[in-house]
C-alpha positions in Angstrom: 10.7 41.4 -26.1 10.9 37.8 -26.4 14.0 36.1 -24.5 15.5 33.0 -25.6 14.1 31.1 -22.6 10.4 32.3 -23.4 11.3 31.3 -27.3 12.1 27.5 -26.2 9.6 26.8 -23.6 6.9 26.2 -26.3 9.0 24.3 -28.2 10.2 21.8 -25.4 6.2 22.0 -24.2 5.4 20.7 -27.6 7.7 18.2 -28.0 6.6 16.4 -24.3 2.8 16.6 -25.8 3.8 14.9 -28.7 6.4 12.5 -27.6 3.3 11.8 -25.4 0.6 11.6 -28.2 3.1 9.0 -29.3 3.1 6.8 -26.5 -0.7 6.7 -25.9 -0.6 5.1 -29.8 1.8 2.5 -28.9 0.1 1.6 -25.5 -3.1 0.8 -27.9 -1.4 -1.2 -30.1 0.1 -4.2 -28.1 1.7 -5.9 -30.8 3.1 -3.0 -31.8 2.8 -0.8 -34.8 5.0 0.9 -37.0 6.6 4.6 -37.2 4.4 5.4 -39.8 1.6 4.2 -38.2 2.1 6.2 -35.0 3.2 8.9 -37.1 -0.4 9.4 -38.8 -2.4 8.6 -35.5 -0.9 11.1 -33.7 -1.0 13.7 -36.4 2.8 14.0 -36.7 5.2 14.5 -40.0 7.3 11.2 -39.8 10.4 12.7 -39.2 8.8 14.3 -36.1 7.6 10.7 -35.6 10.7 9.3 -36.1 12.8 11.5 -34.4 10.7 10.9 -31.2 10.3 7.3 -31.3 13.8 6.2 -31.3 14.4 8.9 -27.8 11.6 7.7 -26.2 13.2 4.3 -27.3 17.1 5.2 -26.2 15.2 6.3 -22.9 14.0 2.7 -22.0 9.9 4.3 -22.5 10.0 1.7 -26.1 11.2 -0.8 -27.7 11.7 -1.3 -31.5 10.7 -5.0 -32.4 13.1 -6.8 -34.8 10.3 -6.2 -37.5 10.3 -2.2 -37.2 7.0 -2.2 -34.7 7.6 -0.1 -31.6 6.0 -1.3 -28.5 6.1 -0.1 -24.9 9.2 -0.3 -22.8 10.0 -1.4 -19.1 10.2 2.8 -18.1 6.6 3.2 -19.5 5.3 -0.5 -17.4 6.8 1.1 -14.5 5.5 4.1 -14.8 2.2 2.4 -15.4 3.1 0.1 -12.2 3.6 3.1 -10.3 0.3 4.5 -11.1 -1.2 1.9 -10.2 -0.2 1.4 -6.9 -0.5 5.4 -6.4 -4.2 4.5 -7.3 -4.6 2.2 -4.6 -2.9 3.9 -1.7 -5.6 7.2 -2.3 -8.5 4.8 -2.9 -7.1 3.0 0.3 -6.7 6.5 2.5 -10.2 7.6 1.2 -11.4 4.2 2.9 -9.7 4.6 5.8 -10.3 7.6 6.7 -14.2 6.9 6.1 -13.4 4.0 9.0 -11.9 6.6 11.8 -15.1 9.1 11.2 -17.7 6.3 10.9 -15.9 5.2 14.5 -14.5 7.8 15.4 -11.2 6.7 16.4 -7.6 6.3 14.9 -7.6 3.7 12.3 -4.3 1.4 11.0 -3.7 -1.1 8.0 -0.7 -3.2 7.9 -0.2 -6.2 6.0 2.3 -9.4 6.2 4.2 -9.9 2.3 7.7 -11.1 1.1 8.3 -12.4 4.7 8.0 -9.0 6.4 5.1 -6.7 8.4 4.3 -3.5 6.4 2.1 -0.5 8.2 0.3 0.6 5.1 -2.0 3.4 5.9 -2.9 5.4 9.3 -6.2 7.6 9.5 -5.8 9.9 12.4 -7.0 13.8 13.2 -6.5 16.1 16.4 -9.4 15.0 18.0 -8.3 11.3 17.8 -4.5 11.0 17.1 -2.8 8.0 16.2 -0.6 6.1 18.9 3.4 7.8 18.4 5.7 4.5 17.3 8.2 3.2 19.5 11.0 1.8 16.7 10.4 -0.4 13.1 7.1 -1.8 13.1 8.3 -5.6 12.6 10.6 -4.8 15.3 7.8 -4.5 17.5 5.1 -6.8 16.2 4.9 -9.0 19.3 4.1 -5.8 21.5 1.0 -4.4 19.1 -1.8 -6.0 18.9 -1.5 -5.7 14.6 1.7 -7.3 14.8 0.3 -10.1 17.1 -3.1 -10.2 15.0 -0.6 -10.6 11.8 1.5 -12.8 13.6 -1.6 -15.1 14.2 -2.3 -16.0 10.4 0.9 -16.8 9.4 1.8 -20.7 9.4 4.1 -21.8 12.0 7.4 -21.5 10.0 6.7 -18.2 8.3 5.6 -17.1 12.4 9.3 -18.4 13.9 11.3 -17.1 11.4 9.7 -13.7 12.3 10.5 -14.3 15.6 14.0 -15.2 14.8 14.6 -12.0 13.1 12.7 -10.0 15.8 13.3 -11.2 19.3 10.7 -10.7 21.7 11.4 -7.9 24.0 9.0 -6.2 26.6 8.7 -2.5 25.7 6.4 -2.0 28.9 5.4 -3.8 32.0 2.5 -5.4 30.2 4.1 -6.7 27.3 4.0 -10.2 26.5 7.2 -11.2 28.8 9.1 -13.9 26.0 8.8 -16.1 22.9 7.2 -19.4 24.6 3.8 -16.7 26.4 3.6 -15.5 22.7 3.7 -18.7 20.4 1.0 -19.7 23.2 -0.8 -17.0 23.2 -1.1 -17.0 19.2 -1.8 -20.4 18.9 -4.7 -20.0 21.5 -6.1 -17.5 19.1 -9.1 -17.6 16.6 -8.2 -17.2 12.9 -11.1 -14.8 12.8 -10.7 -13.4 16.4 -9.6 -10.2 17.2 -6.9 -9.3 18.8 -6.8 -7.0 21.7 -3.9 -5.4 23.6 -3.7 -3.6 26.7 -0.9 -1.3 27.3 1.6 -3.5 25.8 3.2 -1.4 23.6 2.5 2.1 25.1 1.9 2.6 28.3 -2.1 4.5 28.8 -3.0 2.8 25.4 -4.9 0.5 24.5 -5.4 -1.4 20.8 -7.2 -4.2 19.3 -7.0 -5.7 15.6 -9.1 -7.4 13.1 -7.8 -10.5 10.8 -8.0 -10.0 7.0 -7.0 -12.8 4.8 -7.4 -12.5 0.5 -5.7 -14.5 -0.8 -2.1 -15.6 0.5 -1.8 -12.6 1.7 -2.4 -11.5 5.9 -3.5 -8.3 6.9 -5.3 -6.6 9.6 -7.5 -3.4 10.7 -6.8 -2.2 13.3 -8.0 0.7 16.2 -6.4 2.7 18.8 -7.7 4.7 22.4 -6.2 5.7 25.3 -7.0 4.1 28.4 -8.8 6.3 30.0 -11.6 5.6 27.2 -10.9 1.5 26.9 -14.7 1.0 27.7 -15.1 1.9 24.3 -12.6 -0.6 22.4 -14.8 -3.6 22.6 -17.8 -2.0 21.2 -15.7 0.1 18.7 -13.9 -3.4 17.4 -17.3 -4.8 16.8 -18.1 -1.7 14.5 -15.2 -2.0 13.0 -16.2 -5.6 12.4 -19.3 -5.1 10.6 -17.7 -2.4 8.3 -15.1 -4.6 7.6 -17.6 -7.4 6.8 -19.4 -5.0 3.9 -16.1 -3.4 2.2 -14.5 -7.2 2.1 -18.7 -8.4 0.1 -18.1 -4.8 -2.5 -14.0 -5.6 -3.0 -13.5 -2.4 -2.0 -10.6 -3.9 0.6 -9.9 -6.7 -1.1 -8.7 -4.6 -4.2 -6.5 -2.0 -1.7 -4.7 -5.7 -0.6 
């Protein structure tokens, strides 16, 4: 026996493939094409056509031109947007993760962009876990060694109104103590010198970070051990280094920026 919900799932199944036939035709056709046109590249009666176009139009996925062409709306660019990005965060956690087994240690991207520090992506496992935070991650930045490594490459205004926002406060005995030992501790840094940080932000760990600049836009790599291993940060930044230094000549990073 066939139930009225079984009946109608077929139908509303069909109408999302062709209401999507539909909008692959429009996305080929930037300047737009007509309801006829659609109608016969997507193998659809017009009224079908017709009846699709202008929901997928009320709905904000297209826009009918003045002269009767439909073109793709802002819900279909976001959408598209939103792909996009989706496509770079996996392409970025496939790279990371290739970092923290190639090392073999917990691995961290964060970038500086719209006048705020972002912690993008974190490769961890059991065997090497990931520091736990202690609060917002801009909150924070002059006790990490990524905020401190981001911090670094910004220009001195962009740097104090950081600051301004986010007052430096020691989370551990270690921490840099105030603002004036951290301006002068950034500006004694390299633009292409790693950062390194010992205990600053959690106690019995230790950090270092690596500058990335594409464009306008800072970011850093960064690793994580505990102390009781910090004989290995040094040579594990320097790895870090050279993998940095090939994914930076393919794109590979600069596209996940």
């Amino acid at each position: 026996m066939v139930t009225a919900t079984s009946a109608a799932a077929p139908t509303l199944i069909g109408s999302v493939r062709r209401a999507l036939r539909l909008l692959e035709s429009v996305g080929s056709h930037p300047d737009g094409a007509s309801a006829k046109q659609l109608a016969r590249e997507a193998g659809l009666p017009l009224p079908t056509a017709y009846h699709l176009l202008r929901t997928l139009a009320h709905e904000g996925y297209l826009r009918r031109e003045r002269r009767g062409v439909f073109v793709l709306g802002d819900a279909a660019r976001r959408l598209a947007d939103a792909e996009a990005v989706l496509s770079r965060r996996t392409a970025l956690a496939g790279l990371m993760g290739r970092l923290r087994d190639a090392i073999g240690v917990p691995v961290y991207f964060a970038v500086h962009h719209d006048g705020e520090m972002d912690l993008v992506s974190v490769a961890d496992s059991p065997a090497c876990p990931a520091v736990d935070a202690r609060g917002d991650f801009h909150a924070t930045a002059h006790a990490h060694a990524m905020g401190q490594c981001l911090l670094s490459q910004l220009d001195d205004a962009a740097r104090r109104d950081h600051l301004d926002r986010y007052p430096v406060r020691p989370l551990t005995p270690y921490s840099v103590p105030d603002r004036r030992t951290l301006l002068a501790r950034l500006d004694a840094l390299g633009r292409t010198e790693p950062v390194v940080s010992r205990q600053e932000y959690r106690l019995g760990t230790v950090c270092a970070a690596v500058p990335i600049t594409v464009g306008s836009v800072a970011a850093t790599v960064a690793i994580s051990l505990p102390l009781r291993q910090q004989e290995r940060l040094l040579p594990s930044v320097e790895r870090l280094r050279r993998e940095i230094g090939s994914l930076l000549t393919s794109h590979i990073l600069s596209i996940s920026i």
